[in-house]
C-alpha positions as CSV (number, residue, x, y, z in Angstrom):
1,X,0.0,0.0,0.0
2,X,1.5,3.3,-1.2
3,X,0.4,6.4,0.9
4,X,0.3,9.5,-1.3
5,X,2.2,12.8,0.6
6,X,0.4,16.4,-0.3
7,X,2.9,18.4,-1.9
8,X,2.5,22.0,-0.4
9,X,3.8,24.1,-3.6
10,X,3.1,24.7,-7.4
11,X,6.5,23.9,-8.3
12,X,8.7,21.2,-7.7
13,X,12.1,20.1,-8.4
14,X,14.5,17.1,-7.8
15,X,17.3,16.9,-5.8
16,X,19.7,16.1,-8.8
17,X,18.0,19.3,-11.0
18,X,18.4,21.5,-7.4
19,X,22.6,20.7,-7.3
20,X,22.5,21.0,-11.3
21,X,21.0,24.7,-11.3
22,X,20.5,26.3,-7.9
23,X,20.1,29.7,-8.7
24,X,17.7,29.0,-11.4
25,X,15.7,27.0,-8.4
26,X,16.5,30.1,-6.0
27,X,15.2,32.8,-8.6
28,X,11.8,30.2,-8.6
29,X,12.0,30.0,-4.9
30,X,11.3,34.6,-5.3
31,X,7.9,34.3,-6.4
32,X,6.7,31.1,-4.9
33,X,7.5,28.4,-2.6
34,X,9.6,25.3,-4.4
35,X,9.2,21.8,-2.9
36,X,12.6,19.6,-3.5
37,X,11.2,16.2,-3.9
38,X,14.0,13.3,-3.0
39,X,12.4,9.8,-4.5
40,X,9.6,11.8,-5.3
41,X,8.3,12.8,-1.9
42,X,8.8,16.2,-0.9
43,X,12.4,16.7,1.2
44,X,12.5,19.9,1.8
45,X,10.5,23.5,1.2
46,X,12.8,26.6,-0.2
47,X,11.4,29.7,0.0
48,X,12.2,33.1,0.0
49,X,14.1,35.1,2.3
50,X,10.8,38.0,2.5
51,X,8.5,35.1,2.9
52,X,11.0,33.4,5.9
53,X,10.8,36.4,7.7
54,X,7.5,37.6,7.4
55,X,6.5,33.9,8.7
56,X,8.8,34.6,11.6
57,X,6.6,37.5,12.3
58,X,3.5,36.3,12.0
59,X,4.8,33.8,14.2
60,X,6.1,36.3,17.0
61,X,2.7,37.9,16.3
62,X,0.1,34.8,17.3
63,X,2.7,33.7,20.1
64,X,2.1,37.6,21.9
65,X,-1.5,37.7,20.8
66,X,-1.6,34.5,22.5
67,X,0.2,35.9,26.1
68,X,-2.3,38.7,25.5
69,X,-5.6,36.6,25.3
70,X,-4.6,35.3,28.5
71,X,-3.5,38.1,30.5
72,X,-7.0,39.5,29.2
73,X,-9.1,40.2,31.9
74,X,-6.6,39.9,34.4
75,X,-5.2,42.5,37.0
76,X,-5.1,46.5,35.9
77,X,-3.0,49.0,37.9
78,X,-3.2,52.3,37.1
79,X,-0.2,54.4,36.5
80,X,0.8,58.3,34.9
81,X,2.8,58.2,31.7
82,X,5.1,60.3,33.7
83,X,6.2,57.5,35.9
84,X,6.9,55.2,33.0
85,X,9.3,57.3,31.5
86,X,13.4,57.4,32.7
């Protein structure tokens, strides 16, 4: 029985055509997520730099909107802007 993987991208390439021509793969990789399939099952996901660290943001994003969620609610103290500043 042969389980079929999803492949999460539009494009794909191999690992022999990814060592042949990486830039070309890289310059792919700019407008859209490549998979890089090894026995044809994906190995690996390349993406773009932009795209890497806007997930890493929208990552830091839902972890604080998380800590803030649960501290909603929660104890209030007042204080003057005055006092926060050094």
């Amino acid at each position: 029985m042969s389980i079929t993987q999803p492949i999460f991208a539009r494009n794909t390439v191999g690992m022999t055509e990814l060592r042949r021509n990486p830039a070309e793969v890289i310059e792919v990789a700019t407008q859209s997520p490549v998979a890089v399939l090894n026995h044809n099952k994906p190995a690996a996901y390349l993406i773009s730099a932009a795209t890497y660290e806007d997930m890493l943001k929208k990552l830091e994003d839902a972890a604080l909107t998380k800590i803030v969620k649960a501290r909603a609610g929660g104890k209030t103290v007042k204080v003057k802007l005055e006092d926060l500043q050094s």
